[in-house]
RODO-2510 file (C-alpha; in nm, 4 decimals, decimal comma):
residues 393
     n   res          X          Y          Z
     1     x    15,9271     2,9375    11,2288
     2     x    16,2905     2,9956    11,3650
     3     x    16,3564     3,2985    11,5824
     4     x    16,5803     3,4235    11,3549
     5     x    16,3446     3,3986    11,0720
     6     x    16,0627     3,5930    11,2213
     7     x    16,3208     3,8474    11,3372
     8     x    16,4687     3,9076    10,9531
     9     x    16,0904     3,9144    10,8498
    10     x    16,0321     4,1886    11,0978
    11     x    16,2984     4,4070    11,0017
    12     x    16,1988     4,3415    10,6256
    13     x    15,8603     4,4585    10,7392
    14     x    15,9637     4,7224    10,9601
    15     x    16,1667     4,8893    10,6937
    16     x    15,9020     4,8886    10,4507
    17     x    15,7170     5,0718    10,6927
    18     x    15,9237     5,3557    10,6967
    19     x    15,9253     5,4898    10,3573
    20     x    15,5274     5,5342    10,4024
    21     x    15,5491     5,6557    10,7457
    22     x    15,7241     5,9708    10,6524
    23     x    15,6038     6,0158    10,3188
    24     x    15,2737     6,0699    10,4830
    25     x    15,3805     6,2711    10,7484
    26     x    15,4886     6,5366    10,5159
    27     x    15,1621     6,4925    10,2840
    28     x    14,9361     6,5693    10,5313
    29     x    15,1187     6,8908    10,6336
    30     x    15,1371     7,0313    10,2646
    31     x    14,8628     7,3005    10,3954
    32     x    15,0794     7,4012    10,6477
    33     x    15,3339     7,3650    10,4214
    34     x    15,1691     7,6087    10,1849
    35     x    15,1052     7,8527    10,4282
    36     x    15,4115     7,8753    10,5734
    37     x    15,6257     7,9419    10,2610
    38     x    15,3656     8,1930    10,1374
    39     x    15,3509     7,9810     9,8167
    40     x    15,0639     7,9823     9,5557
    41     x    14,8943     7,6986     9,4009
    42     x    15,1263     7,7058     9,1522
    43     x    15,4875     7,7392     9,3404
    44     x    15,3366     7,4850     9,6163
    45     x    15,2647     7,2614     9,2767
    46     x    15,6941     7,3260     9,1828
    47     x    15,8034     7,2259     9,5713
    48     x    15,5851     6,9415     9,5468
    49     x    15,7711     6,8453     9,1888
    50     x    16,0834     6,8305     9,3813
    51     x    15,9611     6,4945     9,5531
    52     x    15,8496     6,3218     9,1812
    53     x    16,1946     6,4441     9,0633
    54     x    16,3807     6,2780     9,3216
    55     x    16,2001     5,9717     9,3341
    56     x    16,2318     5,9280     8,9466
    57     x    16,5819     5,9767     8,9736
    58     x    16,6070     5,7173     9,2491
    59     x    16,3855     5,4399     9,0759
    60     x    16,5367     5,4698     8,7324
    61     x    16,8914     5,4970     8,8951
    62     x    16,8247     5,2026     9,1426
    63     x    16,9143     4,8875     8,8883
    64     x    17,2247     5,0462     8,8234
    65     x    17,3712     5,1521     9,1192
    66     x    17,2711     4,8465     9,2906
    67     x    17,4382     4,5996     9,0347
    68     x    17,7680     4,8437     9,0881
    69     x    17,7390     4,8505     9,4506
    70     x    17,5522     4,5948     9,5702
    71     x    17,2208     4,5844     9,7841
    72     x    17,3146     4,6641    10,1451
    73     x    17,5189     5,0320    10,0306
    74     x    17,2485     5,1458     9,8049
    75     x    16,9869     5,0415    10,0943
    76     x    17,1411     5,2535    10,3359
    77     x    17,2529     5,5139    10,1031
    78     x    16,8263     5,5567    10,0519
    79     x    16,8067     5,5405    10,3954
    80     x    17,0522     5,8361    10,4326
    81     x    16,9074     6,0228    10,1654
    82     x    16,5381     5,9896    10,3008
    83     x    16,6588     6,0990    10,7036
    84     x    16,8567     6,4053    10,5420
    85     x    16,5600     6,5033    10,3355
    86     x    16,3603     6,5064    10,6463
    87     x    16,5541     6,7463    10,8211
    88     x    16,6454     6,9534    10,5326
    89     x    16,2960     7,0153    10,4488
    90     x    16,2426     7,0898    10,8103
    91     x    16,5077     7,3747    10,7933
    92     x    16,3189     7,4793    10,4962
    93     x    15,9942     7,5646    10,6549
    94     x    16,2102     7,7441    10,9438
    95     x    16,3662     7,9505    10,6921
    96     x    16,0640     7,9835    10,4593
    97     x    16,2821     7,8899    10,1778
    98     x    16,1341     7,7313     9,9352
    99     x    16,4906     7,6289     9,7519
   100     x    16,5500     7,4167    10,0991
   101     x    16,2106     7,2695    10,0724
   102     x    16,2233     7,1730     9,6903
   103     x    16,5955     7,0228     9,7926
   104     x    16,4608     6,8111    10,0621
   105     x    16,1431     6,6820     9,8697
   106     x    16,3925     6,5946     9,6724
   107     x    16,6296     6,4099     9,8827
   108     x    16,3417     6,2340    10,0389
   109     x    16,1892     6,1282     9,6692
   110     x    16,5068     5,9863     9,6081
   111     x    16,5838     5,7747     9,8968
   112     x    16,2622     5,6533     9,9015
   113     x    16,3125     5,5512     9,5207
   114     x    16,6331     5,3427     9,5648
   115     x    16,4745     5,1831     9,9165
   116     x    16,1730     5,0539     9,7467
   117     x    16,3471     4,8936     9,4498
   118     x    16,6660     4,7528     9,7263
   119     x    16,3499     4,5742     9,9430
   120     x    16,1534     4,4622     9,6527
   121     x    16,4748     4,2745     9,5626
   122     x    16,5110     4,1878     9,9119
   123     x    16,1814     4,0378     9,9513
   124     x    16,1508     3,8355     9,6438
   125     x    16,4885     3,6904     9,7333
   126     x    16,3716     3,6355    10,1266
   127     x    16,0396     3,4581     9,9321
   128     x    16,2410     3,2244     9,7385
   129     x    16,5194     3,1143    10,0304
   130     x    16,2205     3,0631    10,2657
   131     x    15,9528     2,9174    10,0679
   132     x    15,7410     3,1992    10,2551
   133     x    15,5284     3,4160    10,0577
   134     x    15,5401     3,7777    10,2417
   135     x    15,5210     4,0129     9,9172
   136     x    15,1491     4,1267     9,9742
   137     x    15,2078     4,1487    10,3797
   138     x    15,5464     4,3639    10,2948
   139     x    15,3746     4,6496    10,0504
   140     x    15,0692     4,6309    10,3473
   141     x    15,3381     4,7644    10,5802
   142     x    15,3922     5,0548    10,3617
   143     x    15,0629     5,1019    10,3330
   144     x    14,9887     5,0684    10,7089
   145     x    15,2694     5,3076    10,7894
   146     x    15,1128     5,5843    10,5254
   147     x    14,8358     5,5015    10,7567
   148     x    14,9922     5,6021    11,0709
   149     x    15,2010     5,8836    10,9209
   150     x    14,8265     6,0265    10,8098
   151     x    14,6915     5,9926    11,1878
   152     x    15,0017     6,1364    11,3706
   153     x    15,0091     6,4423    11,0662
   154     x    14,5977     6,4661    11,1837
   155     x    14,7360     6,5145    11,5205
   156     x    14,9837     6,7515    11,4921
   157     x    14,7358     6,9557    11,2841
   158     x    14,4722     6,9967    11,5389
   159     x    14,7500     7,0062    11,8439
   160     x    14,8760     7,3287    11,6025
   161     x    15,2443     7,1662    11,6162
   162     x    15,4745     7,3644    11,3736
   163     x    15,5191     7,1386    11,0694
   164     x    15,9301     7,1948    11,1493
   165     x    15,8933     7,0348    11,4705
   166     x    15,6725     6,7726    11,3441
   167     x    15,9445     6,6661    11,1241
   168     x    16,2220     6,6612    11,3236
   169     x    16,0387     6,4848    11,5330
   170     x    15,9454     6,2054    11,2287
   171     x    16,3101     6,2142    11,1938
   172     x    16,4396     6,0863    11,5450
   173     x    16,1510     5,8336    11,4863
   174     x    16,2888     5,6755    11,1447
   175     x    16,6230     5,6774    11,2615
   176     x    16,5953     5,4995    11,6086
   177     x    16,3533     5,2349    11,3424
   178     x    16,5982     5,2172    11,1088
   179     x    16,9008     5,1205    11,3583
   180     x    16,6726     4,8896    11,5357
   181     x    16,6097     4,6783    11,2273
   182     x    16,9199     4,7427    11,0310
   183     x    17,1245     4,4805    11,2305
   184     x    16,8186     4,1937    11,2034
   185     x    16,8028     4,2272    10,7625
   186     x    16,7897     3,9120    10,6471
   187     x    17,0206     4,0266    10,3413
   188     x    16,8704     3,7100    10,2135
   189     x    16,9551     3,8077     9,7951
   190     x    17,1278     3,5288     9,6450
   191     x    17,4769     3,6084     9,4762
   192     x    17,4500     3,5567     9,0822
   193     x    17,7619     3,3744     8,9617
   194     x    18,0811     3,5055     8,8746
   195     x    18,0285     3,5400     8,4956
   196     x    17,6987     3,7328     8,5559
   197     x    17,8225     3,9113     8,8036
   198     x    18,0809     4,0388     8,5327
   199     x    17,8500     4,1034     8,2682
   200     x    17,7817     4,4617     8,1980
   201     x    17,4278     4,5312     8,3513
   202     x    17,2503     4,7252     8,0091
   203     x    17,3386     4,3851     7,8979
   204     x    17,1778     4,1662     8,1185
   205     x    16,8474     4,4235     8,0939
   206     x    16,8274     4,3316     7,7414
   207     x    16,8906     3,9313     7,8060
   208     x    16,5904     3,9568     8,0303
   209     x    16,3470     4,1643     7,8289
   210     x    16,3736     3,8755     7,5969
   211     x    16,1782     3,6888     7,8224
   212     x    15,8308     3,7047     7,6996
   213     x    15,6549     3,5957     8,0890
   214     x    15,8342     3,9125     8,2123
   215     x    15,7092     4,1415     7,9232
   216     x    15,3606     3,9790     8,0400
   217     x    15,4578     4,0438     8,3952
   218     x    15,5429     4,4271     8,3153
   219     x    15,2331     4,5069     8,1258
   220     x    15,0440     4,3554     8,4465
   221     x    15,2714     4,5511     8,6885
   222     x    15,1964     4,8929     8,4744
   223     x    14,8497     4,8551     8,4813
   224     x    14,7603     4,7562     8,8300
   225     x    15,0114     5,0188     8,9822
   226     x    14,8665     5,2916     8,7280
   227     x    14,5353     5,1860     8,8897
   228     x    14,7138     5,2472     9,2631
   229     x    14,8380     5,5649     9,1508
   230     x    14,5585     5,7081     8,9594
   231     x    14,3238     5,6200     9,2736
   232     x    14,5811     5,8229     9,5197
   233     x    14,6118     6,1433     9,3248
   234     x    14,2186     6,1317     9,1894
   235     x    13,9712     5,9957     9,3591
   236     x    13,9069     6,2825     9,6399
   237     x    13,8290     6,5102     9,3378
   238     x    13,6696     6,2442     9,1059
   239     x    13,4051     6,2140     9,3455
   240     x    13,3601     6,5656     9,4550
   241     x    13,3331     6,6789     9,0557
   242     x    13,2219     6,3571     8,8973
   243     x    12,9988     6,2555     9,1611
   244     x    12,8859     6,5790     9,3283
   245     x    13,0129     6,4791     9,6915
   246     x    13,1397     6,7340     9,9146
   247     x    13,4691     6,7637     9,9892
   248     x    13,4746     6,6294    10,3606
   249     x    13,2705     6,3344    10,1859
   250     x    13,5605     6,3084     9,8813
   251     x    13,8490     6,2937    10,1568
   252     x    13,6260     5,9824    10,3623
   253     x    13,5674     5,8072    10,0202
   254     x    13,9565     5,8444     9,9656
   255     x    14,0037     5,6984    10,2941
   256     x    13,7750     5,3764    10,2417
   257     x    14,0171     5,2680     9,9118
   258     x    14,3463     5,3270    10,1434
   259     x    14,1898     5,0834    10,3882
   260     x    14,0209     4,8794    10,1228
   261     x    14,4603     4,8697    10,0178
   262     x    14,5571     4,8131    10,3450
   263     x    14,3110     4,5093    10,4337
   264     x    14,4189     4,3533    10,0876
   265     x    14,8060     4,3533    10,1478
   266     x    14,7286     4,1779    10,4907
   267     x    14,4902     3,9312    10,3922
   268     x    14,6606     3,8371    10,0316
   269     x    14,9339     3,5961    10,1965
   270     x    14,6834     3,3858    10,3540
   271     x    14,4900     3,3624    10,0307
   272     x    14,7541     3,3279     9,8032
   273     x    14,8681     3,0517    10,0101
   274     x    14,4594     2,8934     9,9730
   275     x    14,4056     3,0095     9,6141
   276     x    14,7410     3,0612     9,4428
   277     x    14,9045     3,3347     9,2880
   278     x    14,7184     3,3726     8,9218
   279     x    14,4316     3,3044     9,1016
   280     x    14,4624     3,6039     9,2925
   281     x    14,5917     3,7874     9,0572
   282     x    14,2743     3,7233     8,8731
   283     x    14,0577     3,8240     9,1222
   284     x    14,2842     4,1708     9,1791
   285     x    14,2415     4,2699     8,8788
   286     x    13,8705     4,1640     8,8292
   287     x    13,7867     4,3391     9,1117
   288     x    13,9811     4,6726     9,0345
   289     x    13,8429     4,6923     8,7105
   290     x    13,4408     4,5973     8,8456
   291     x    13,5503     4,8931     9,1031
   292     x    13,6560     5,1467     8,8161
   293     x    13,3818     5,0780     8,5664
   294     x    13,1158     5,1464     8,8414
   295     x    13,2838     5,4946     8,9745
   296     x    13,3120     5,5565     8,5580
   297     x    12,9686     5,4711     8,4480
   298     x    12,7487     5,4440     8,7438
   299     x    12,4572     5,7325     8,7805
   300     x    12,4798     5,6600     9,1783
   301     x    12,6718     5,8403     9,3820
   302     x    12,6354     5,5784     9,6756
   303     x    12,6881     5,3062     9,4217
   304     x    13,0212     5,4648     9,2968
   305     x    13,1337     5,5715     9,6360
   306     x    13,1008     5,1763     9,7421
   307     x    13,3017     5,0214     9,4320
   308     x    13,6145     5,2633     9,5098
   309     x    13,6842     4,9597     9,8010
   310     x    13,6432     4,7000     9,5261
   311     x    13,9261     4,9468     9,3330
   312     x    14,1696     4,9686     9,6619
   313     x    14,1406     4,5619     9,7200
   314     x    14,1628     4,4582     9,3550
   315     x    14,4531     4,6987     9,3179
   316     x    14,6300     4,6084     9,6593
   317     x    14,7465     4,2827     9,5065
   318     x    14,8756     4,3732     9,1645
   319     x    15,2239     4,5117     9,2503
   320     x    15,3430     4,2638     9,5415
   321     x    15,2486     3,9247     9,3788
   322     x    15,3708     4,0390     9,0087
   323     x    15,7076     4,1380     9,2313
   324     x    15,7087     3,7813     9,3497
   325     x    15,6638     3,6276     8,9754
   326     x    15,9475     3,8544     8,8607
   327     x    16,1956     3,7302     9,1226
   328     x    16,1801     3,3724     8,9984
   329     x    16,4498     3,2595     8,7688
   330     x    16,7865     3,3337     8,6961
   331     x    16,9252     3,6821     8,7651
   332     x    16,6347     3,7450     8,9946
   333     x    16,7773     4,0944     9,0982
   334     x    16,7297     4,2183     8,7494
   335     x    16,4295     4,0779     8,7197
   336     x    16,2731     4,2769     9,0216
   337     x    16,4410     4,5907     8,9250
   338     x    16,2916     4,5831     8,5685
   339     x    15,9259     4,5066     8,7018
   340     x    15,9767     4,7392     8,9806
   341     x    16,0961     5,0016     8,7966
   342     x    15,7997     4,9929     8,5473
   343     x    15,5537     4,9772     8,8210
   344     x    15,7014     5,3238     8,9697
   345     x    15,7049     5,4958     8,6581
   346     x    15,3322     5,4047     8,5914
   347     x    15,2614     5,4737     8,9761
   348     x    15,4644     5,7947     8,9449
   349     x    15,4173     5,9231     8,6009
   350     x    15,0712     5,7974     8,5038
   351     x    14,8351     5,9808     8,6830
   352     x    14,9604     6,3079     8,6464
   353     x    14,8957     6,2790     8,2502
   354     x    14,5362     6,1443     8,3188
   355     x    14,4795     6,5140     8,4143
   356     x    14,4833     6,6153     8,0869
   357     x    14,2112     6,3794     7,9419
   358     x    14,0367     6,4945     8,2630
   359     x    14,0464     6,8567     8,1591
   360     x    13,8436     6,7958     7,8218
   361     x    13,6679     6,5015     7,9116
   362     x    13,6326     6,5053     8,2969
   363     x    13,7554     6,3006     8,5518
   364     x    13,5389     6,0135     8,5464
   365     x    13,6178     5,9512     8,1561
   366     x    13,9989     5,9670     8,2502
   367     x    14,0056     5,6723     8,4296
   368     x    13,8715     5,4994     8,1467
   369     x    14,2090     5,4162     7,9738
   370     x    14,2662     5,2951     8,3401
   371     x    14,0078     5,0732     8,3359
   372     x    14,1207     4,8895     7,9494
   373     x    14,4686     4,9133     8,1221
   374     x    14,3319     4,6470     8,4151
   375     x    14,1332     4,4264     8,2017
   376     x    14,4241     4,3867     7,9866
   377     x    14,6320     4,2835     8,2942
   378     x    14,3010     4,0469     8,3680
   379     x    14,4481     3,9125     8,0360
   380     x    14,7735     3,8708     8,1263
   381     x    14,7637     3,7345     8,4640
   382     x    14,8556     3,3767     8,3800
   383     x    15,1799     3,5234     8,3233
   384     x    15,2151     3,4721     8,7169
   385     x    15,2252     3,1112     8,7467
   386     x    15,5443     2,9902     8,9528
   387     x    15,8255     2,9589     8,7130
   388     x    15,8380     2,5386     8,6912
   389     x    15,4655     2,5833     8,5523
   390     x    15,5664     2,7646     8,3482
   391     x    15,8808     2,5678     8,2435
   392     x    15,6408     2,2626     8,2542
   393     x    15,3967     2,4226     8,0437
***
């Protein structure tokens, strides 16, 4: 590999790393958070909306303003928007305001919205100029930077750092990053021609949702980052109330799927390039869904404790390599945008509403409509072969 390639890849990874760097910073202070605003349960639960507002905005927003703008402004506009929101929800906690703090949740949720659709664009393009496959090894890097955002929040914590300093110190962090690996971006997304280019982008959505492999793609994509999602907001408490752990035991059990996640982003480039990707799709999604219907149905605590790492690998895969079927084909950038796009709403907007099913049902039943969700996606996993199969077929 050229120099110059590894050096694009780097900053491609590097600025993947960033979003879940500081998004985890911030999570693990929300105590802190809590405590210094004085907030309840249920004002700490309206700050905390500020971030899902933003980020909806920025993900729904994203295919838009990138097809008027182009990739590189709405890239660094994120950027900009996520480094302001740091700040501004620093100045927040310093002026226990809880207006500031909802504003720069809100900032952050944003930026973070329109970076992760710009890079998923990014990297299918990077995929298809280099015949490289680093979609699975570029969502690890998120994953590994929520990772060390979690460790260096665990820090400040027990060093009893204010959480204001802590993020202004995250802050000078991103940004020196962010500089560093701005100037090596590959900027590797193809220009579409002229006439589509032209064509009014609502219009080029609906030209591509006639495409029935990317309707098979988006069901996968829903399902498999509903199964991410649902995992990150429930399992601590799924296994303290549906599995009567306590709660340090809850938060370890939480931390075995992040690094069950983690070790599946790394590894799934090396055996995508040795299996292929339906093949690994396959096995995502089997595994995900074996992982789910033992923390559902299994009387064993220790048994259901184990299968949340066959959850976090089977659901590590699902969103990169259904990213990297997307982005084959014509007007790849609204391709990834569409698949993208569904992903974050399900990753977003899904768990949240399993709550409710939890309330009359309890938790463990809850992730059942998660679990027919992945075996469907099991279904439609062929839906990832490489676009001449498919063509061929």
């Amino acid at each position: 590999m050229s120099v110059s390639l590894w050096r694009q890849k780097a900053a491609l990874y590097g600025l993947m790393f960033l979003p879940g760097f500081s998004w985890a910073s911030w999570v693990t202070r929300t105590p802190a958070m809590r405590d210094t605003l004085h907030a309840s349960t249920e004002l700490m639960g309206l700050i905390l909306f500020g971030f899902s507002c933003g980020s909806l905005f920025g993900v729904l927003s994203a295919g838009k303003v990138t097809h008027r703008f182009g990739i590189r402004t709405v890239m660094a506009a994120g950027f900009i928007l996520l480094l302001m929101g740091l700040p501004v929800l620093a100045a927040g906690l310093a002026l226990q305001s809880t207006a500031l703090a909802f504003l720069g949740l809100a900032l952050f949720g944003a930026g973070t919205g329109w970076i992760d659709i710009s890079i998923n664009i990014e990297g299918a393009a990077f995929e298809q100029s280099s015949g490289q496959t680093i979609m699975t090894t570029l969502h690890g890097f998120f994953s590994f930077g929520t990772l060390c955002g979690a460790l260096l929040g665990m820090a400040m914590t027990a060093l009893n750092i204010s959480t204001a300093l802590h993020f202004s110190l995250v802050f000078v962090v991103a940004v020196l990053m962010a500089l560093m690996m701005w100037r090596q971006f590959p900027w590797s997304q193809p220009v579409e021609d002229e006439h589509a280019q032209q064509e009014n982008y609502l219009t080029q959505v609906k030209a591509q949702l006639r495409d029935r492999r990317l309707l098979l793609l988006g069901v996968v994509i829903l399902a498999m980052a509903l199964a991410e999602g649902s995992a990150n907001d429930w399992i601590p408490l799924l296994m303290i109330d549906g599995h009567n752990f306590g709660a340090a035991a809850g938060t370890l059990i939480y931390v075995g799927f992040t690094a069950g996640m983690t070790a599946g982003r790394f590894l799934g480039g090396f055996l995508v390039a040795l299996f292929g990707r339906v093949w690994m799709l396959r096995a995502s999604a089997a595994s995900a869904a074996i992982g789910l219907a033992l923390v559902i149905f299994s009387s064993h605590a220790w048994l259901a404790a184990a299968a949340v790492l066959f959850w976090g690998m089977g659901a590590s895969l699902g969103f990169p390599l259904t990213i990297s079927a997307a982005g084959e084909g014509k007007n790849s950038a609204v391709r990834v945008t569409i698949a993208a796009t569904l992903g974050y709403i399900a990753f977003l907007v899904g768990p949240p509403a399993l709550g409710f099913i939890g309330e009359h049902a309890g938790l463990r039943m809850a992730m059942l409509p998660v679990l027919i969700m992945v075996i469907l996606a099991l279904c439609c996993s062929t839906s990832a072969r490489d676009e001449q199969q498919t063509q061929n077929a």
